[in-house]
C-alpha positions in Angstrom: 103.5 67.9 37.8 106.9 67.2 39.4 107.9 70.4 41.6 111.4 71.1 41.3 113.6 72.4 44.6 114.1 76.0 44.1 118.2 75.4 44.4 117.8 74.3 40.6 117.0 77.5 39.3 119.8 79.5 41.0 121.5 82.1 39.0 125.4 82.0 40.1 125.6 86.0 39.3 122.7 86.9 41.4 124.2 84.6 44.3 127.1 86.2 44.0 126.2 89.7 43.8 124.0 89.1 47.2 127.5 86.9 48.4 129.1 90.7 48.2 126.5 92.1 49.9 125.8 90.2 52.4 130.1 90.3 53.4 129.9 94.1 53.0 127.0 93.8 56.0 129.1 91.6 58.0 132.4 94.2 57.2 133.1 96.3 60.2 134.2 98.9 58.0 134.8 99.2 53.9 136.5 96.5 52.4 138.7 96.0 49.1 138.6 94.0 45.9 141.1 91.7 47.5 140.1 91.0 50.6 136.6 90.7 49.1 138.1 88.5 46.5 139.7 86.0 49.3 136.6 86.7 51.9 134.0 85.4 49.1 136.9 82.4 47.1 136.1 84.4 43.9 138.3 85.5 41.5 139.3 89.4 41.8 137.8 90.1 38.5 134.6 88.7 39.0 134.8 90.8 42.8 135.0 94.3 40.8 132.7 93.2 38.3 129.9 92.8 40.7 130.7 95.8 42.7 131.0 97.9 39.6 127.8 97.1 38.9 126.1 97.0 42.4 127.4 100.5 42.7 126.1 101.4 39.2 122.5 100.6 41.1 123.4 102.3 44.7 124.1 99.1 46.6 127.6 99.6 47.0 129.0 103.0 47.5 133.3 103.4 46.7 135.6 105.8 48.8 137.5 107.7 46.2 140.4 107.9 48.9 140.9 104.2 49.7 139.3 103.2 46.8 137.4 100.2 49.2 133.8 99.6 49.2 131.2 100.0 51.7 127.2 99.2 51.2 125.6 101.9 49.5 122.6 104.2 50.4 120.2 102.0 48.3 120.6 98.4 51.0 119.0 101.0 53.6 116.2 101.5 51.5 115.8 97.8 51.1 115.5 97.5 54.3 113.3 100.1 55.2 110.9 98.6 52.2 111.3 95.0 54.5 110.5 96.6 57.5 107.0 98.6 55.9 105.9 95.4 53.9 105.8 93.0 56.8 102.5 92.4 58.3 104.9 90.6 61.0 106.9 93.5 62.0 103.9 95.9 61.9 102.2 93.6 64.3 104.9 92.6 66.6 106.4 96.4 66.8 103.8 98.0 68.9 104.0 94.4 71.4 107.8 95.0 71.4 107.7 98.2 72.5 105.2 97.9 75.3 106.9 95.4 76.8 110.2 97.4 76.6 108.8 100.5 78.3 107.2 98.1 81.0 110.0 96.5 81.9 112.9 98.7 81.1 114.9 96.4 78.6 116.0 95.6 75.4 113.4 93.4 73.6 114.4 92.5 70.5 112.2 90.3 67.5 114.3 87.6 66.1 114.4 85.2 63.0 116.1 82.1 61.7 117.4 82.1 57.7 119.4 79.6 56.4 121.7 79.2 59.6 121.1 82.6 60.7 119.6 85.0 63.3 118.6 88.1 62.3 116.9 91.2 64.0 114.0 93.0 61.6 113.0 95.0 64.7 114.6 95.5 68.1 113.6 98.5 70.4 116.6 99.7 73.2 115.9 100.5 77.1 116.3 103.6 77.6 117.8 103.4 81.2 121.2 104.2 81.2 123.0 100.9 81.9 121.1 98.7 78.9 122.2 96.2 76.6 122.3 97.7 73.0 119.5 97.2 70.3 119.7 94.4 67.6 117.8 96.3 64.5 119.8 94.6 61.7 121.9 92.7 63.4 123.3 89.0 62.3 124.6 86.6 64.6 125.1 82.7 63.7 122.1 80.5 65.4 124.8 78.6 67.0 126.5 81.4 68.8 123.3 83.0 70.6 120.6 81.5 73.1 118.0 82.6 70.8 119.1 80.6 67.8 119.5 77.5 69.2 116.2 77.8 70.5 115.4 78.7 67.0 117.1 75.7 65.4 115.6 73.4 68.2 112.0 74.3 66.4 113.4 73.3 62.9 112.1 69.2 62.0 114.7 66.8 62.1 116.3 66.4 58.9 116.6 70.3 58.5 118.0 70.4 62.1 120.6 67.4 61.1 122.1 69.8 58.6 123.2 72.3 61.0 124.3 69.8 63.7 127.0 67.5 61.3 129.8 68.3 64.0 130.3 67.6 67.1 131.4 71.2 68.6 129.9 72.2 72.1 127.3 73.9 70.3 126.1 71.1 68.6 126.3 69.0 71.8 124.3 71.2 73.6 121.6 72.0 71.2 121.7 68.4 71.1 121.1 67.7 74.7 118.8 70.3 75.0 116.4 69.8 72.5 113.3 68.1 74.0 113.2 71.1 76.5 113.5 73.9 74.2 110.9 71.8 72.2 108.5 71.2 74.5 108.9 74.9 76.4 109.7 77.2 73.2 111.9 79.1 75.7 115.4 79.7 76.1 117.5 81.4 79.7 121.1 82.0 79.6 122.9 83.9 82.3 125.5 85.4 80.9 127.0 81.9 79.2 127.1 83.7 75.8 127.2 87.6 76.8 129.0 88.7 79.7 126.6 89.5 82.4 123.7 89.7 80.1 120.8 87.8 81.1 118.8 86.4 78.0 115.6 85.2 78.0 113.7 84.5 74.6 110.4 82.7 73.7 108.9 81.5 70.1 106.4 82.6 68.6 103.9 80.5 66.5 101.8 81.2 63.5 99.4 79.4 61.0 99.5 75.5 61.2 102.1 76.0 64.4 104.4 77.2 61.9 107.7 79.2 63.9 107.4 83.1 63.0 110.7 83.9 65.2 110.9 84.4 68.6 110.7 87.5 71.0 113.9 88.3 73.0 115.0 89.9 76.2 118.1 91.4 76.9 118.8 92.8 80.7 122.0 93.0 82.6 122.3 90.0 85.4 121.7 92.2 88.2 118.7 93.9 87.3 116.4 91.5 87.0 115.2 87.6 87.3 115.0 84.7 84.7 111.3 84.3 86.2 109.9 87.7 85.9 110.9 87.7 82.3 109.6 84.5 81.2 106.0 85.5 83.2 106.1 88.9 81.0 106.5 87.0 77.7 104.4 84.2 78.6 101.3 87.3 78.6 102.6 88.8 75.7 103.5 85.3 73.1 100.5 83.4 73.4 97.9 86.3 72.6 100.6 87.2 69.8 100.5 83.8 68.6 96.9 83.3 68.2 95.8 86.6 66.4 99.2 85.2 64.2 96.5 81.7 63.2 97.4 79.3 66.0 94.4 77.5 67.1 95.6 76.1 70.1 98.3 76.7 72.7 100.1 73.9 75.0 97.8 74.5 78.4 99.9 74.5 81.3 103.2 75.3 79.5 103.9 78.4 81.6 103.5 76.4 85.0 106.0 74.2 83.7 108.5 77.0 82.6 108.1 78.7 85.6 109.0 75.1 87.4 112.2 74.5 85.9 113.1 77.9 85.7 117.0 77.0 86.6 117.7 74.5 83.8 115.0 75.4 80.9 116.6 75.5 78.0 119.9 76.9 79.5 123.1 76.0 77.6 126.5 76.3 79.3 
């Protein structure tokens, strides 16, 4: 039997109705039908149809005042349902935290989808002076270290679709992809957050397969690139094996710890 790519049996409607959601997450505030309507290059009745009826089932809530729209009390509870049901997140959670409260930082879980970094779990220093958590944030791959480590890890032809230009980004990931390859770690001093150091590390599952990858997020001063790649280096390859992988690169955290001051950097 022939399998069929799952893009065949895409219902327009439903992509739409997840297109309005998903703008309504990235919307700093409410938004209208009409700048909906331009935002998604969808015709303004088709906009209210879909928000009449996503607010019908709580997804999208309406301010009677402004008469924009704004994601109802119902995409929380999808979330929370994500965040219960995820044998991942319940086992990376307790890890996150633990390494948080040793080290004082923000350290953050992150994933790739479609293009995409997103943060299911994320838990904040609580020093005073501390970069802010990532629970539910978005960010393109491209435009944070993490997810160019992340697309690095994709195979070829899937990593071809996201590299068709030839913007810094794409350079870089580019010229950095047998080291992020070979290490699974990413620094970056402050090249894509201002004084923010970054340091993140995949982690693996069954058949090798790339879960995510655990991030942290300290400001410059405070700490080193090496001390933070040591700390995840204890906490990945432990995470990674009770996760189904068989066999870790030996040696790999010598070698990060080597080339500490160009592994995986991207300027």
């Amino acid at each position: 039997m022939v399998r069929r790519d799952k893009a065949n049996y895409l219902i327009q409607s439903v992509s739409h109705a997840l297109d309005v959601i998903e703008e309504l997450c990235k919307a700093e505030g409410e938004m209208g039908v009409t700048e909906l309507s331009k935002s998604l290059k969808l015709h303004k009745n088709n906009v209210f149809r879909l928000l009449a009826t996503l607010e019908l089932r709580g997804y999208v809530e309406q301010n009677k005042l402004t008469e924009n729209y704004r994601l109802g009390v119902k995409a929380l509870q999808i979330g929370q349902a994500y965040v219960a049901q995820s044998a991942l997140v319940a086992r990376v959670t307790p890890i996150l935290r633990t390494l948080s409260e040793e080290l004082g930082e923000t350290v953050s879980f992150a994933v790739l989808q479609n293009g995409t970094v997103m943060y299911p779990v994320s838990i904040e220093s609580k020093r005073p002076v501390r970069v802010n958590g990532r629970t539910g944030v978005t960010t393109s791959a491209k435009q944070s270290a993490v997810g160019r480590l992340l697309l690095a890890q994709l195979p070829d032809a899937e990593l071809a679709e996201f590299l068709t230009g030839n913007t810094p980004q794409d350079v870089a990931i580019r010229n950095a992809l047998s080291e992020l390859r070979s290490s699974g770690t990413i620094a970056d001093k402050g090249a894509i957050e201002a004084d923010v150091l970054t340091v993140s590390k995949v982690v693996m599952g069954n058949g090798r397969e790339v879960m995510g990858a655990i991030e942290i997020l300290a400001p410059l001063y405070r700490t080193k690139p090496e001390t933070l790649i040591a700390k995840l280096d204890e906490v990945v390859k432990p995470l990674s094996e009770t996760l189904g992988v068989t066999a870790i690169k030996p040696g790999l955290t010598g070698e990060i710890e080597k080339n500490v001051s160009g592994v995986g950097r991207i300027r």
